[in-house]
N, C-alpha and C positions, 0 to 999 in steps of 0.2 A: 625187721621182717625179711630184709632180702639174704641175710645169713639164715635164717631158720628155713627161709626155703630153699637155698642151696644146698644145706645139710637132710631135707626131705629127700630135695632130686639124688643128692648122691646114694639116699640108702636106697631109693625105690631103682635104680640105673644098676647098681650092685645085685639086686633081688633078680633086677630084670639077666644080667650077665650070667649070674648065678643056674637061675631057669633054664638060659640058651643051654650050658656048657653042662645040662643034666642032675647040676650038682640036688638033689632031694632034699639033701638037708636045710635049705634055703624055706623051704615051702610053708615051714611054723612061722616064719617073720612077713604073712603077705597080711594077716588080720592087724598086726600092727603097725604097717608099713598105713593103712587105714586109718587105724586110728590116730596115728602121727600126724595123716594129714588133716583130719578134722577136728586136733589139738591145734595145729596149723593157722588153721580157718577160723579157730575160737581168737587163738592171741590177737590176729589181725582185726576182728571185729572190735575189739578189746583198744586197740591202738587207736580205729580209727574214729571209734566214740572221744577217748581221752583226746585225741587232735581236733574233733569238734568241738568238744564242751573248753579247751584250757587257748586253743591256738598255737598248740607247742609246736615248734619247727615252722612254723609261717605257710605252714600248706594250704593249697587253695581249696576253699569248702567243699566246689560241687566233684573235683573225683574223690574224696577223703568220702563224701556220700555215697558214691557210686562203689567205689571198693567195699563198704559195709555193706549193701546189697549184696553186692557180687558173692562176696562171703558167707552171705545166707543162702545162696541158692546151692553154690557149691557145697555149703553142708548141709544143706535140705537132700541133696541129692547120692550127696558118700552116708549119709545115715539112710536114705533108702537103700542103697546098696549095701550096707554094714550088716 
């Protein structure tokens, strides 16, 4: 999860550079710079069920909880804005 969000920040940091420097032709990749993120927000749900239900990687229950939260709100809230 922590590469797939590095790989998020660098396209949305790019878009963002791209914007600054006028470049136009950037401006077709912001709807999927969106939807990446709450492809984002799906895997990670996705992880941190599988780390509840099997125990894989030994992680401690109550943030593996809280992250699946977190991830609902956050795309509760990219799909209102979507």
């Amino acid at each position: 999860s922590a590469a797939l969000n590095s790989f998020i920040h660098v396209v949305m940091y790019s878009y963002y550079l791209g914007s600054a420097l006028n470049f136009g032709f950037v401006r077709f990749i912001k709807k999927y710079i969106t939807m990446m993120q709450m492809t984002q927000f799906v895997t990670m749900m996705i992880q941190s069920v599988y780390d509840l239900q099997t125990g894989a990687g030994g992680y401690p229950v109550l943030p593996t909880r809280i992250l699946f939260f977190y991830m609902i709100t956050l795309l509760a809230l990219f799909l209102n804005f979507f």
